[in-house]
C-alpha positions in Angstrom: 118.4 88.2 65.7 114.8 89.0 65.8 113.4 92.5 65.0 110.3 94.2 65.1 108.9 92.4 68.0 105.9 94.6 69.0 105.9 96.9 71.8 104.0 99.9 73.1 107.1 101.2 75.0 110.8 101.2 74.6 112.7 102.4 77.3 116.4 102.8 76.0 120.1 104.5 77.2 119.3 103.4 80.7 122.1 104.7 83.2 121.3 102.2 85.7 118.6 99.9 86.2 117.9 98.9 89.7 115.5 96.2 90.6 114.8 92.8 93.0 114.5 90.0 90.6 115.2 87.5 93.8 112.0 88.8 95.3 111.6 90.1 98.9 114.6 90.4 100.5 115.3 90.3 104.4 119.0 91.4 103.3 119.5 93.8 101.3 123.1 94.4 99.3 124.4 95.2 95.6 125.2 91.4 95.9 121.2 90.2 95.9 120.1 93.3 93.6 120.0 93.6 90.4 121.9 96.6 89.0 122.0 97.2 84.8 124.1 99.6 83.4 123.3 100.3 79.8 119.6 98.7 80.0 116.3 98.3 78.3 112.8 97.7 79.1 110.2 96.9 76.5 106.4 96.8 77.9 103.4 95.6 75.9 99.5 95.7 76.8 100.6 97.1 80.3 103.1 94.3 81.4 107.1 94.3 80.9 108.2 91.8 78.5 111.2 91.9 78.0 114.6 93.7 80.3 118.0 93.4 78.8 120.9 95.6 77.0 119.9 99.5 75.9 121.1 98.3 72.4 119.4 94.5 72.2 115.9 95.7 73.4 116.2 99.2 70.8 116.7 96.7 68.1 114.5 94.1 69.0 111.4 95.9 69.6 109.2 98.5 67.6 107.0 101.0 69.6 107.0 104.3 71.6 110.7 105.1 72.3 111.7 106.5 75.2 115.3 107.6 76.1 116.3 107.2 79.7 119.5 109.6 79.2 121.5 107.8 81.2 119.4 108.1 84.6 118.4 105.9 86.8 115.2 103.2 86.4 113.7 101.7 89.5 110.5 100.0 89.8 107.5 102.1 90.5 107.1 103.0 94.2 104.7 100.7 96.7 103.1 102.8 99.6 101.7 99.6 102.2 100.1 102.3 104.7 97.9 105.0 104.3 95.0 106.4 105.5 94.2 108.6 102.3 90.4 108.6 102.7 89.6 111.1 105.2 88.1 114.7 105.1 89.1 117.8 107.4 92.3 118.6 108.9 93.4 119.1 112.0 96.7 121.4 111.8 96.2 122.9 115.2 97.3 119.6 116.8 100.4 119.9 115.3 100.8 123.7 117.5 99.5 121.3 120.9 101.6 118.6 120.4 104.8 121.4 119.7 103.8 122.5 123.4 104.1 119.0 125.3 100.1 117.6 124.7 100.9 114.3 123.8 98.8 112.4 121.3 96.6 109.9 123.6 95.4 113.3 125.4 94.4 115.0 122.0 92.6 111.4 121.3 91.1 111.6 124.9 89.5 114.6 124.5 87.6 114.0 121.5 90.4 115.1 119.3 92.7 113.4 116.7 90.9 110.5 115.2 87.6 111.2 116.4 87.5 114.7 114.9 88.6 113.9 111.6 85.6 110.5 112.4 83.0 113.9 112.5 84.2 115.6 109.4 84.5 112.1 107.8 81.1 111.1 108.4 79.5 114.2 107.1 81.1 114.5 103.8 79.6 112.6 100.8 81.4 110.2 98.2 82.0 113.4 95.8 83.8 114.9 98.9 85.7 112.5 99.4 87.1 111.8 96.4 87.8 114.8 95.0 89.6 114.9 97.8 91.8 111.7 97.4 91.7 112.1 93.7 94.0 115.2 94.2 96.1 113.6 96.8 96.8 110.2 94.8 97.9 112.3 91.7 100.1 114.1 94.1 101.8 110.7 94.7 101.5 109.4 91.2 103.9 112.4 90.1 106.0 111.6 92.6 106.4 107.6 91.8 103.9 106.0 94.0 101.9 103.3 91.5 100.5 101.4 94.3 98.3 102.3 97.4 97.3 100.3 100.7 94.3 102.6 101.7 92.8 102.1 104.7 89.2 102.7 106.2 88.8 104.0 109.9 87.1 107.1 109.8 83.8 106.6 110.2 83.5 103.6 112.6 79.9 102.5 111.7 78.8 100.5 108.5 78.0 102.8 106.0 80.4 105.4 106.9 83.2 102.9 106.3 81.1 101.4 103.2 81.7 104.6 102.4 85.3 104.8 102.4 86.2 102.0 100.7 84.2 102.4 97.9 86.1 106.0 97.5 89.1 103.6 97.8 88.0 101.4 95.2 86.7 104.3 92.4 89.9 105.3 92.5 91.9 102.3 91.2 89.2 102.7 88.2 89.7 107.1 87.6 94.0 106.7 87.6 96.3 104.2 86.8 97.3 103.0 90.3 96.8 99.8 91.9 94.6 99.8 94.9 94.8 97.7 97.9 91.4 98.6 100.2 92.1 97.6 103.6 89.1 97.6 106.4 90.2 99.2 109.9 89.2 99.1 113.4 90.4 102.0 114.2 89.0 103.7 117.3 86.1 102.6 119.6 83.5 105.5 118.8 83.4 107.6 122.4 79.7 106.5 123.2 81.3 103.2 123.8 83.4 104.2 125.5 82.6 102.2 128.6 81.4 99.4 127.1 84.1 98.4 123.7 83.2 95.0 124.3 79.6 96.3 122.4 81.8 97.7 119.9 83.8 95.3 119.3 80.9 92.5 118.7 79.4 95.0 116.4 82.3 95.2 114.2 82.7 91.9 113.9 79.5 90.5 113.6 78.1 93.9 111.4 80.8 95.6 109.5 83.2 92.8 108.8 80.9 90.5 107.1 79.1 93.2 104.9 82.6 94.6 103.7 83.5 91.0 102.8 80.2 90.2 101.1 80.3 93.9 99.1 84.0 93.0 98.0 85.0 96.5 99.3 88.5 95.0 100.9 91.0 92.9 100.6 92.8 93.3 104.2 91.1 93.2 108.1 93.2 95.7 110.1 93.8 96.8 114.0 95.2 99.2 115.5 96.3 97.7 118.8 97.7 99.8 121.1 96.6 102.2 124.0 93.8 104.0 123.8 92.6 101.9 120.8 92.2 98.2 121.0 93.4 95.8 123.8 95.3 93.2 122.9 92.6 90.3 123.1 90.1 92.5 121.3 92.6 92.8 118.4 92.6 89.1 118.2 88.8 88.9 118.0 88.5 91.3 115.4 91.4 90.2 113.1 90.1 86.5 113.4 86.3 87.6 112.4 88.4 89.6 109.6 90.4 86.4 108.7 87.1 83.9 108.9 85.8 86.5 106.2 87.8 86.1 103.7 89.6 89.0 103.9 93.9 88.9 104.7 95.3 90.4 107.8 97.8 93.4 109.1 97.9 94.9 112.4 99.3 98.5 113.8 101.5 97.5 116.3 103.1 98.7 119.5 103.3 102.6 118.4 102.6 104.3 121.3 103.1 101.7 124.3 104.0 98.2 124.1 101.0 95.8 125.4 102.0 93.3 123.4 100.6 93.3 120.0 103.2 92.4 117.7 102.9 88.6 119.4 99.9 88.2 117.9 102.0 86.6 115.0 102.5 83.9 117.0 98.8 82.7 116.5 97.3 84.8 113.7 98.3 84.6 109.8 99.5 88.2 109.8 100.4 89.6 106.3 101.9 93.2 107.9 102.8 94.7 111.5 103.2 98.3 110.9 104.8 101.1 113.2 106.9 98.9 115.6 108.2 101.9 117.9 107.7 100.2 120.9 108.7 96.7 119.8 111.2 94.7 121.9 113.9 93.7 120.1 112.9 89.5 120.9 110.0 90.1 118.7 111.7 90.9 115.5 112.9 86.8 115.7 108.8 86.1 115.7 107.9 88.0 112.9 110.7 86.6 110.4 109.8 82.7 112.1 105.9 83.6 110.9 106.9 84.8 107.2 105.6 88.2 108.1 106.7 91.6 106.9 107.9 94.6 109.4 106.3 97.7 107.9 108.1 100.9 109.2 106.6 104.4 108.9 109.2 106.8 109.8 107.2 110.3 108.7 104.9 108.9 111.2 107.8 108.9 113.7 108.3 112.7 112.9 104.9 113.5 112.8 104.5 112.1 116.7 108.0 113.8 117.9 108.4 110.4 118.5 112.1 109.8 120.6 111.6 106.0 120.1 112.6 103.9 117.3 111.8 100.4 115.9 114.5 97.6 116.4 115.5 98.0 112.5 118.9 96.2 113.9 117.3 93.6 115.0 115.2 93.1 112.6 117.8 93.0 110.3 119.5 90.1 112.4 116.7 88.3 112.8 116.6 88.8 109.2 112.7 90.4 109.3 111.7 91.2 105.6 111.6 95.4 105.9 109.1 97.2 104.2 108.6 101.8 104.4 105.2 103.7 104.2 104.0 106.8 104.4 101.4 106.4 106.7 99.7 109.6 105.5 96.7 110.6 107.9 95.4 113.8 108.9 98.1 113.3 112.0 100.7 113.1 109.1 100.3 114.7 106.1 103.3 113.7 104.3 101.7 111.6 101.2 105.0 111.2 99.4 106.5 107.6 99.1 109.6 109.6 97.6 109.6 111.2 100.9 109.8 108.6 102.8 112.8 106.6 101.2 114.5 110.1 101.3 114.0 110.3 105.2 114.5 106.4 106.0 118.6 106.8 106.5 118.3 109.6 108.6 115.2 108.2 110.7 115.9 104.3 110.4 119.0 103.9 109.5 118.2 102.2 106.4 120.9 102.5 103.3 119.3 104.3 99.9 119.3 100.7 98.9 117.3 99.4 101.6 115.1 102.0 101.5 114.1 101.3 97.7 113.7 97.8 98.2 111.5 98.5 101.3 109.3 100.7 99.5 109.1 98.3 96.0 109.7 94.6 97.1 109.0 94.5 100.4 106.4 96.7 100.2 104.8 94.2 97.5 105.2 91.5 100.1 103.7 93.1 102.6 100.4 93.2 100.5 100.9 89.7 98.9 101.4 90.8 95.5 105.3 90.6 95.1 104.3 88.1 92.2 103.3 91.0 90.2 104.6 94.3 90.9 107.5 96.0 92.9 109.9 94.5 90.0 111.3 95.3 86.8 111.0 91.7 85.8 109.0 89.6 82.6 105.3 89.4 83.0 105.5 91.6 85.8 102.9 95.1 85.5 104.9 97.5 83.9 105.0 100.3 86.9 108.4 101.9 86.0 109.9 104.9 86.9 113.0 107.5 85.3 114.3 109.7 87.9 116.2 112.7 87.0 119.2 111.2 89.3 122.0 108.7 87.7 122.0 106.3 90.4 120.0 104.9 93.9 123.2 106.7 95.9 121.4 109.7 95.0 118.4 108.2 97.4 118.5 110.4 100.7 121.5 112.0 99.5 119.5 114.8 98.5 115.9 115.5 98.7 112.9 117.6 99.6 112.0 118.0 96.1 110.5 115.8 93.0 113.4 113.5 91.7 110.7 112.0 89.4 111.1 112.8 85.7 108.4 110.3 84.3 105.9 107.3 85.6 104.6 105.0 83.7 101.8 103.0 85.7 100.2 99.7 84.2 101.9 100.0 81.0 101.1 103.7 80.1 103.1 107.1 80.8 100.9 108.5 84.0 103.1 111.4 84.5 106.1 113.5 82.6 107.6 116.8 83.5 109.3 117.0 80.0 
């Protein structure tokens, strides 16, 4: 047998090690997963490189040792939807919508996304990232070792330049891997009778700038009422799409005008939310390849009744992914959180929900060839929980289960 095989870390005395070797999985079942008792991991120059028996992989390797203790070992967490890079807050919403105010009238009169557009707008890069940079080692602690982070708060050029450079500093200040999305959010109010202006301004302004300053990888919508119509959507995410740039789309949240068929002609990576999906649809997305993204904080955070079609999704055998969607509507940055809530709000077993938030998720940005895995060659974003196995997922909650992260190949947090 060999020995001494360098490594930089050894994880050892793993209780269980759950992972998705198979890749993105529509169905997900102890049959497809892969579940370890008595594992090893052995990482070197930030990538895994070897997974196998506690003892083998003790022996075999020479490095940093770390003893699991019987716990459980998932990949690191994969969060597909946020909005991290705002500034302000808007906490008094929360009080109007508790009395009846739904959320299109806050957005109506000048509230919800176009306030936090003001405070946005006049806060600098230092702002703004000392803002995020507080929020994404929230998450880090917590197991999150991937971000989507969308723009959207600003709605001009520069403002959004803006944004996703913040985005962007940040994948170089912690060890997370950043996925910078651009976003049409919101028609600004003074075009308010005349989006069509707006939306030719995005397209022919923002859009290619962002793609030529390499400042995202993703063209987003949000297509719904009170946003984007449906055939503006399509303009913008084809502008996004003839730029380089991969596409997603929020989809059918608040009323159904029917966004999510927009998979039926675009190349759509992602449709997120889902709420007011028909259940038909789910058979479109799986035909196209596409990923469901469901953001069930968000449901909370609405006092949202409605729910996506997770059963049919499941039959149609739709590829599930989770998020946190975390906004200044939703303030719930936790990935953690949200695979905690997932059985109550969707339904989805503690199994599920861990695939959604690691594989999935990866699929849902088009990088499930290198992370949301505990697999050879794959970036070594690992996590120990305190917990001895996934059952514990949702079972209980509403506090850090998280005993260590290691993100690209180095320990990135440890309460011990």
């Amino acid at each position: 047998m060999l020995r001494g095989l360098k490594a930089d870390i050894v994880i050892y005395n793993i209780g269980q090690l759950v992972t998705f070797m198979e890749g993105p999985l529509a169905r997900v079942s102890e049959d497809n997963a892969v579940i370890v008792r008595d594992a090893g991991v052995a990482i070197r120059d930030g990538k895994i490189v070897a997974v196998g028996r506690s003892s083998d992989i003790k022996s075999r390797f020479e490095g940093s040792k770390i003893n699991a203790d019987k716990r459980l070992v998932t990949p690191g967490l994969i969060d597909p939807h946020t909005h991290l890079v705002f500034y302000g807050s808007r906490e008094d919403e929360f009080e109007d919508k508790l009395r009846g105010v739904s959320y299109s009238e806050i957005l109506a009169r000048g509230g919800g996304i176009y306030r936090t557009v003001t405070a946005t707008r006049e806060a600098n890069v230092n702002d703004l990232l000392k803002r995020v940079l507080s929020v994404a080692r929230l998450m880090l602690s917590h197991g999150t070792t991937t971000i989507e982070v969308k723009s959207g708060y600003a709605l001009d050029l520069e403002g959004e330049a803006k944004m996703l450079y913040v985005a962007r500093k940040l994948e170089e200040l912690l060890p997370l891997k950043v996925i910078p999305t651009l976003l049409a959010h919101v028609p600004p109010l003074v075009y308010k009778e005349n989006i069509q202006e707006y939306v030719n301004y995005f397209t022919n302004a923002i859009i290619p700038e962002i793609a030529n300053r390499n400042l995202a990888l993703y063209i987003d919508v949000f297509c719904d009422k009170g946003a984007f119509s449906l055939n503006d959507s399509k303009i913008i995410l084809e502008a996004g799409l003839r730029a380089g740039l991969r596409a997603r789309i929020h989809a059918d949240q608040i009323e159904y005008i029917g966004c999510s068929k927009l998979v039926e002609k675009l190349n759509l990576d992602s449709l997120d939310h889902l709420e007011k999906m028909p259940e038909e649809n789910s058979r479109l997305i799986a035909e196209r390849g596409a990923v469901a993204t469901l953001l069930p904080t968000s449901i909370m955070s609405m006092l949202e009744q409605s729910r996506p079609p997770v059963r049919a999704l499941r039959e149609a055998k739709t590829i599930i992914a989770i998020g946190s969607d975390y906004n200044p509507n939703n303030m719930t940055p936790l990935q953690q959180t949200v695979i905690d809530i997932s059985p109550y709000i969707l339904g989805l077993t503690p199994l599920e929900a861990l695939a959604a938030a690691t594989i999935n998720a990866a699929k849902s940005l088009n990088i499930s060839h290198e992370v949301g895995a505990i697999k050879e060659n794959y970036t070594a974003d690992i996590i120990i929980w305190e917990i001895e196995n996934y059952k514990w997922l949702g079972y209980t909650w509403g506090y850090n289960k998280v005993l260590k992260v290691i993100a690209k190949g180095r320990i990135a947090y440890s309460r011990e």
